[in-house]
N, C-alpha and C positions, 0 to 999 in steps of 0.2 A: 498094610501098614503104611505109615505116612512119616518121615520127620519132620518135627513139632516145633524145636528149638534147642539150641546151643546155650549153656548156661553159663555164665562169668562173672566171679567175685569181684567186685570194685570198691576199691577206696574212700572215692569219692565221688558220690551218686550226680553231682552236678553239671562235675565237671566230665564225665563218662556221658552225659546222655549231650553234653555241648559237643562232646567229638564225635560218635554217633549220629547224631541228629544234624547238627550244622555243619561238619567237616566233611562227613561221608554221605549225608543225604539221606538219611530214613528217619523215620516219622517215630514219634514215640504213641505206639499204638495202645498201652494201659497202662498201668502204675498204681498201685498198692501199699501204705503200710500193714503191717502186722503188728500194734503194741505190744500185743501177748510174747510173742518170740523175738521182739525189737530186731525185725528186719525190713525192708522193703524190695518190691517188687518192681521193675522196669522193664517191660519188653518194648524192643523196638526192632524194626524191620523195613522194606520195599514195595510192603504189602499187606491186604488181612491175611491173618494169622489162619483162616479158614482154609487161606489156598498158598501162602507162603513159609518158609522154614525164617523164624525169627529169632532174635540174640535175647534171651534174658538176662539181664543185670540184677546182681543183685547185692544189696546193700547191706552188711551186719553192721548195726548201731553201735558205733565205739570203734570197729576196725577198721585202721587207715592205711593197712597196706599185709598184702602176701606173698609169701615165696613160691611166686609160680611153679618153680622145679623146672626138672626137663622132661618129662613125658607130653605135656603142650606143646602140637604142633602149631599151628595157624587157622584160623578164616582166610577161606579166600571170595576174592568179590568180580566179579566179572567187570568190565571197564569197556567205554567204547573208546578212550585216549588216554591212553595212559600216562603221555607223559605230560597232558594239560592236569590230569587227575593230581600226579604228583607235584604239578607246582600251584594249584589250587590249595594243597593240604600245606605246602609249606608257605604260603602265603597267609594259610590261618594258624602259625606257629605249629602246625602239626611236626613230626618225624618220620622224615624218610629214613629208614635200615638200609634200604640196598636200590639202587637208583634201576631204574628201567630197564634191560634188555633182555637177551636171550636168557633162558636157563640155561644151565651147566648142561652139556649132552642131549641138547635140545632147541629145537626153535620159537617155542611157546615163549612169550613177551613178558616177564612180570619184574615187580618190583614189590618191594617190602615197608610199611609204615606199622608205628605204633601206638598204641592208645595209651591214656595217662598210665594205667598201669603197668604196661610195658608190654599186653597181651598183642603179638605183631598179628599182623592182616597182611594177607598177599591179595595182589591187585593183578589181574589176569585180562593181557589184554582179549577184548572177543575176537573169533577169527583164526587166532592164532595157537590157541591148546588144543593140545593132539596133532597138530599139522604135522609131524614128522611120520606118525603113525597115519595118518591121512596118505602120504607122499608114497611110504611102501608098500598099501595096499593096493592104490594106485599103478605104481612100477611093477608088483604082482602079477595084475590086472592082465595089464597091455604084455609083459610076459606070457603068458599064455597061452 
C-alpha cells in the first residue's frame, strides 16, 4: 500500500492554492472542475503524485467556510531552516501559531503556521525529529 494524499475542504480555492503553492512551495500538480456535483479538484504537492503523498484541496461551489472541529490534527513539512521558513511565510502575510523551538518534552525544532482556512501545518526542522529517541538509543548503546 502507498499514501496517496491528504484531503482539505477550502474556502476559497485561490486563495488556498496561493498559500500552498507560493508561500510553502509546491507546485499545483492537476486541477479539475466537476459541474455535475459543483465541486473542484486541486492537488498540490513536492512532487509527482506517482512517487509522492500530495494535499487535495477541494472546493464545494458556494461554500466559504468550515468548522474544522477538533479531531484535525496538522500536516507536517519537513524544513531545512526553520526559522528563515517562518519569516519567509510571515513576509508573505502568512501566520505563524507558535514561533520556532523545541517541543514540549522534547528536542525536535518545530513551529506552527496556518492556511487561510485555519488548517495549521507544523514545520519540522530536518535533523532534529527523533533526536531525543536518537540520544537514548545511543546512551543504551555505549551502556552495554
Amino acid at each position: 500500500m502507498q499514501l496517496l494524499h491528504t484531503m482539505l475542504r477550502v474556502g476559497n480555492l485561490e486563495e488556498s492554492l496561493k498559500f500552498y503553492c507560493e508561500v510553502l512551495g509546491m507546485k499545483l500538480l492537476r486541477r479539475k472542475d466537476y459541474p455535475g456535483g459543483e465541486f473542484t479538484l486541486a492537488f498540490v504537492g513536492y512532487g509527482d503524485e506517482s512517487d509522492n503523498t500530495v494535499i487535495e484541496l477541494t472546493y464545494n461551489w458556494g461554500v466559504e467556510k468550515y468548522e474544522l472541529g477538533n479531531a484535525y490534527g496538522h500536516i507536517a513539512l519537513g524544513v531545512d531552516d526553520i526559522y528563515a521558513m517562518c519569516e519567509e511565510i510571515r513576509n508573505q502575510a502568512g501566520k505563524v501559531v507558535r514561533e520556532p523551538g523545541p517541543m514540549k518534552h522534547g528536542s525536535t525544532v518545530i513551529a506552527f503556521v496556518e492556511d487561510p482556512d485555519g488548517y495549521k501545518i507544523e514545520l519540522i526542522q530536518l535533523g532534529t525529529q527523533g533526536s531525543a529517541v536518537k540520544q537514548e538509543s545511543q546512551e543504551q548503546l555505549v551502556s552495554q
